[in-house]
mmCIF file of the C-alpha atoms, coordinates in Angstrom:
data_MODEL
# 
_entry.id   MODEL 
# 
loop_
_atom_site.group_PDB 
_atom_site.id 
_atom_site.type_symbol 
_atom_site.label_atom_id 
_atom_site.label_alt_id 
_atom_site.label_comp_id 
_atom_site.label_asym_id 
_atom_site.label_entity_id 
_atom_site.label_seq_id 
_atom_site.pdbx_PDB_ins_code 
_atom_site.Cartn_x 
_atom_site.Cartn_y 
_atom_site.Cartn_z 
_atom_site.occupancy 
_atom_site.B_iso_or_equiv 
_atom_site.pdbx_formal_charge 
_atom_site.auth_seq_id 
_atom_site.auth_comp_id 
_atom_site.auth_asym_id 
_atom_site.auth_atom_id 
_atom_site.pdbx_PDB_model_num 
ATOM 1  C CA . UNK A 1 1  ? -2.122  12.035  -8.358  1.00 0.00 ? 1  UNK A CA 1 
ATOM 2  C CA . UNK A 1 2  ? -5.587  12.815  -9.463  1.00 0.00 ? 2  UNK A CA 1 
ATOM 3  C CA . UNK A 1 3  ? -5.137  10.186  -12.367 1.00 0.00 ? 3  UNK A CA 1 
ATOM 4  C CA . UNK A 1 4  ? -4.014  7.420   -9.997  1.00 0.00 ? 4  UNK A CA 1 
ATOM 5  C CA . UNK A 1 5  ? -7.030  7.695   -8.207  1.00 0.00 ? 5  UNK A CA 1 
ATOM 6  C CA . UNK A 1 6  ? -9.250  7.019   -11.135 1.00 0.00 ? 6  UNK A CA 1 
ATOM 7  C CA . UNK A 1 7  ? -7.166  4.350   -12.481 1.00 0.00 ? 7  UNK A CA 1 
ATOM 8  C CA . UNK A 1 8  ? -9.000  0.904   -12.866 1.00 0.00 ? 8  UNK A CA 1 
ATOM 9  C CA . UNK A 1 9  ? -7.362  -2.053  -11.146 1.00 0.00 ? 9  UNK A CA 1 
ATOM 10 C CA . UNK A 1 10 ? -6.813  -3.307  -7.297  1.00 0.00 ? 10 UNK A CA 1 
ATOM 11 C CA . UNK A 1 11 ? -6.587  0.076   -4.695  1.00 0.00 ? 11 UNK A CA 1 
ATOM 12 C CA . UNK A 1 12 ? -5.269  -0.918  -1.349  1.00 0.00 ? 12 UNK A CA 1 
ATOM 13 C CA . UNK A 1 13 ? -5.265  0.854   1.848   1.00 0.00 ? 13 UNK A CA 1 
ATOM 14 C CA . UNK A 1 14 ? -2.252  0.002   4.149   1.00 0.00 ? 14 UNK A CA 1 
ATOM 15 C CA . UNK A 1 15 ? 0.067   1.665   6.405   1.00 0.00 ? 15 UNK A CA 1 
ATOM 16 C CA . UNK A 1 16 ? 3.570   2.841   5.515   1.00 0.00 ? 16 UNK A CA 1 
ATOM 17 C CA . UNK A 1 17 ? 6.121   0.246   7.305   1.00 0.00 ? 17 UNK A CA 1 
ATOM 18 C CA . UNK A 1 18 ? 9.449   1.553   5.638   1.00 0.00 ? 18 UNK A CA 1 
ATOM 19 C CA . UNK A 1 19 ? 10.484  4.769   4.041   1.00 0.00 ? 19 UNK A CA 1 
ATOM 20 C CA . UNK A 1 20 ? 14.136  4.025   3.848   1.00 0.00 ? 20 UNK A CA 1 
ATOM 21 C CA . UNK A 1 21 ? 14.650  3.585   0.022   1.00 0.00 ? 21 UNK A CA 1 
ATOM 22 C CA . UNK A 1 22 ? 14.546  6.265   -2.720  1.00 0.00 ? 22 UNK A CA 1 
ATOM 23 C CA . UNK A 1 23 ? 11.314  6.820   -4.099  1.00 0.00 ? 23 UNK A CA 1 
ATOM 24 C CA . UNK A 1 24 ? 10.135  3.659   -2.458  1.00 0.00 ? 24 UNK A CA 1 
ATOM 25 C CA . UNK A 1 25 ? 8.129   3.001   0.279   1.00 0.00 ? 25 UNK A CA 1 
ATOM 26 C CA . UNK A 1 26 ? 6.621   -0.451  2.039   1.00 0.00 ? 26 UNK A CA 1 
ATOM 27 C CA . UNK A 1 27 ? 3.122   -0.512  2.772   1.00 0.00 ? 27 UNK A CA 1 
ATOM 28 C CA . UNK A 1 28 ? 1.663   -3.082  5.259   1.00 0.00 ? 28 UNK A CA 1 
ATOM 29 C CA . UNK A 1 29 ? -1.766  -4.111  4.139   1.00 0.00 ? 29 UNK A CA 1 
ATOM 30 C CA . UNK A 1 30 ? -4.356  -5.888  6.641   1.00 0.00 ? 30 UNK A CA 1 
ATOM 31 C CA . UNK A 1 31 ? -7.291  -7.978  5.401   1.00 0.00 ? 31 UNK A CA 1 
ATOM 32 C CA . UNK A 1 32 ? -10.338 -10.070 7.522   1.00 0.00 ? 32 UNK A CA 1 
ATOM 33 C CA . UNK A 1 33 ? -10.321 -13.951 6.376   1.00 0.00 ? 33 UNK A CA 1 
ATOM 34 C CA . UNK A 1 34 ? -13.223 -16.028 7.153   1.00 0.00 ? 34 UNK A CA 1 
ATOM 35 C CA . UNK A 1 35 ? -11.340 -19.402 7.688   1.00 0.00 ? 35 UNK A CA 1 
ATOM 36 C CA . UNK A 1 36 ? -12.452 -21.914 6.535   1.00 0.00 ? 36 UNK A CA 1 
ATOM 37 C CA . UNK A 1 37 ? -12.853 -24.265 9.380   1.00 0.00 ? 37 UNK A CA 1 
ATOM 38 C CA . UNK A 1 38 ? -13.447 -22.429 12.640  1.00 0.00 ? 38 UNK A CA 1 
ATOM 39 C CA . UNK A 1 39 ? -15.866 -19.898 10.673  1.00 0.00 ? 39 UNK A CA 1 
ATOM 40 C CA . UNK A 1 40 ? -14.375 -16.991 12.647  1.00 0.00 ? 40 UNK A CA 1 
ATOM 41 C CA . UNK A 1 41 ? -12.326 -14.209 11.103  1.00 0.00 ? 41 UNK A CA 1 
ATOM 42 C CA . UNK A 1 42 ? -8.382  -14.132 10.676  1.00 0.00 ? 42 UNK A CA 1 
ATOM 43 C CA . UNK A 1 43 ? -6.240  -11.020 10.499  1.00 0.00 ? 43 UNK A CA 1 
ATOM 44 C CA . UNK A 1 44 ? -3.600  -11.740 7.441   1.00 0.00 ? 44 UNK A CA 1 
ATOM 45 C CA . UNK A 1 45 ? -1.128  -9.117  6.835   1.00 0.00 ? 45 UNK A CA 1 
ATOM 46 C CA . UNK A 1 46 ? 0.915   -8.952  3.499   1.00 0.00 ? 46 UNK A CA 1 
ATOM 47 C CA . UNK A 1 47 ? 3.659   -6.081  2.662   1.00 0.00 ? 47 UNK A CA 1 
ATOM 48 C CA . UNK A 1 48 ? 3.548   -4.521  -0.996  1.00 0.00 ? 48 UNK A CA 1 
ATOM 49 C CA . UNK A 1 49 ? 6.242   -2.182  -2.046  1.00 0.00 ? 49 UNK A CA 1 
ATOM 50 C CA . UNK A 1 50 ? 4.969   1.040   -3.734  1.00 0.00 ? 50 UNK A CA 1 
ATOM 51 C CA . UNK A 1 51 ? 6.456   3.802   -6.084  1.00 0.00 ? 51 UNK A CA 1 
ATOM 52 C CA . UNK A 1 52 ? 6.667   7.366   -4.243  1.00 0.00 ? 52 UNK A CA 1 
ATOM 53 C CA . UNK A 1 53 ? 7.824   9.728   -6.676  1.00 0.00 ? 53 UNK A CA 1 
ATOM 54 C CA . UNK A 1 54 ? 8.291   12.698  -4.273  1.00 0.00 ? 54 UNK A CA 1 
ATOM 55 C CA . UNK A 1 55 ? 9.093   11.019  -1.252  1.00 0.00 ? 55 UNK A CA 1 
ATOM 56 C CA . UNK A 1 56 ? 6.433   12.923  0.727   1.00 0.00 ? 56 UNK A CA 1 
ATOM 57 C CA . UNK A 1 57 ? 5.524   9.469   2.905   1.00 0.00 ? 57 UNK A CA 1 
ATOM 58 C CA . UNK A 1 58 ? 6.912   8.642   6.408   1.00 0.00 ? 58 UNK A CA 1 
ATOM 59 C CA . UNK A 1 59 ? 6.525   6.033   8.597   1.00 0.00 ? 59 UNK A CA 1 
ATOM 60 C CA . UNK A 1 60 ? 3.115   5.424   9.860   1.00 0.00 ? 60 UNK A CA 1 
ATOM 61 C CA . UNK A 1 61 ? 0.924   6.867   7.453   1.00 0.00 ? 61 UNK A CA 1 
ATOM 62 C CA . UNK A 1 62 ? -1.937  5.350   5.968   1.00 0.00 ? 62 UNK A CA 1 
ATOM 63 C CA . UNK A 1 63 ? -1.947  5.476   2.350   1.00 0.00 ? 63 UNK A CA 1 
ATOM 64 C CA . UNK A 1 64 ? -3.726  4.421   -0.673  1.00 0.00 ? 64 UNK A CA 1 
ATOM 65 C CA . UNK A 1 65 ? -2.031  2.432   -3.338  1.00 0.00 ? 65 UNK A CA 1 
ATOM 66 C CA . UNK A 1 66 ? -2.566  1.431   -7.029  1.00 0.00 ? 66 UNK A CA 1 
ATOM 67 C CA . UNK A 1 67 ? -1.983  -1.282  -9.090  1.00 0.00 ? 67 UNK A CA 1 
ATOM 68 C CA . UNK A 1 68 ? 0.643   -0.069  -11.706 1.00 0.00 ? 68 UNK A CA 1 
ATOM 69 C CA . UNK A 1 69 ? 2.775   -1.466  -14.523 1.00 0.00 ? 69 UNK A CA 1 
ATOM 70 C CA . UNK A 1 70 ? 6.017   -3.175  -13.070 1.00 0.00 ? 70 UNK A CA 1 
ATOM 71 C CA . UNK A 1 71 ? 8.927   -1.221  -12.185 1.00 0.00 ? 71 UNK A CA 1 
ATOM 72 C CA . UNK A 1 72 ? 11.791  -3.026  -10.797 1.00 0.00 ? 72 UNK A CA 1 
ATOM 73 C CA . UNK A 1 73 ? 11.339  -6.990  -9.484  1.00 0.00 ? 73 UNK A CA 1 
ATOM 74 C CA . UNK A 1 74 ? 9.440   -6.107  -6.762  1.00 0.00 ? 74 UNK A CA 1 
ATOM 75 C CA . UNK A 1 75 ? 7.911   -2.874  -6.828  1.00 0.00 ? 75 UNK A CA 1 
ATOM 76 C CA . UNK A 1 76 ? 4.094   -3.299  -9.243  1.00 0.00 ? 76 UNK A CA 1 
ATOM 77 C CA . UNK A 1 77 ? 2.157   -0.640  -6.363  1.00 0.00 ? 77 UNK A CA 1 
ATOM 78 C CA . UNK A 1 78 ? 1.939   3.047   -7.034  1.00 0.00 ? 78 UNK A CA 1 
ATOM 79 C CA . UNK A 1 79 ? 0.975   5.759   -4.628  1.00 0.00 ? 79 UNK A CA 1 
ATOM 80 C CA . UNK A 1 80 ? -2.443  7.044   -5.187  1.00 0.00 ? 80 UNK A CA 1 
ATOM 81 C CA . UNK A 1 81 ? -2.951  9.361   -2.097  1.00 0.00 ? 81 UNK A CA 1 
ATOM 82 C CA . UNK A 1 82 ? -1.993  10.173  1.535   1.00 0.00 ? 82 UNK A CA 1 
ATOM 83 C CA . UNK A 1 83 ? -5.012  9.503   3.681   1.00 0.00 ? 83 UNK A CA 1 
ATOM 84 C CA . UNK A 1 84 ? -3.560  10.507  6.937   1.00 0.00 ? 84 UNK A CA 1 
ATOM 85 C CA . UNK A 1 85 ? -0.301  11.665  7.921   1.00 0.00 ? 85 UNK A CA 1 
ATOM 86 C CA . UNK A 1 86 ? 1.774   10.055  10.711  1.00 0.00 ? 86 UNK A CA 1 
ATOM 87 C CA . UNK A 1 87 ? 1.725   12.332  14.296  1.00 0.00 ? 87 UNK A CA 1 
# 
């Protein structure tokens, strides 16, 4: 894990939405958005789908995630670390 943290490339943090699939989870990412118009800030959410080798995530923890080479259609994210663990 300590090598994913150092990696170059994107880091998101998000929180796990889905733990359902093997080694996969679905991480719910929120960014601020000035638009463009109205000059006031817009919440946009996006989901990315991230490689979890151990399957030590559940649902509702925040995580960090990697960019990482491609390893099925979808999944391109790799977990880099648990920030805080679901209650």
């Amino acid at each position: 894990m300590q090598a994913l943290e150092n990696r170059k490339g994107r880091t998101l943090t998000g929180i796990v939405v889905s733990d359902k699939s093997d080694k996969t989870i679905v991480v719910r990412v929120e960014t601020l958005v000035k638009h463009p118009l109205l000059k006031k800030y817009v919440r946009r959410r996006k989901k990315f789908t991230a490689h979890d080798p151990m399957n030590e995530c559940g649902m509702g923890d925040k995580v960090k995630i990697v960019e990482f080479r491609p390893m099925s259609r979808n999944k391109r994210w790799h977990l880099a670390s648990i920030i805080e663990k679901a209650v």
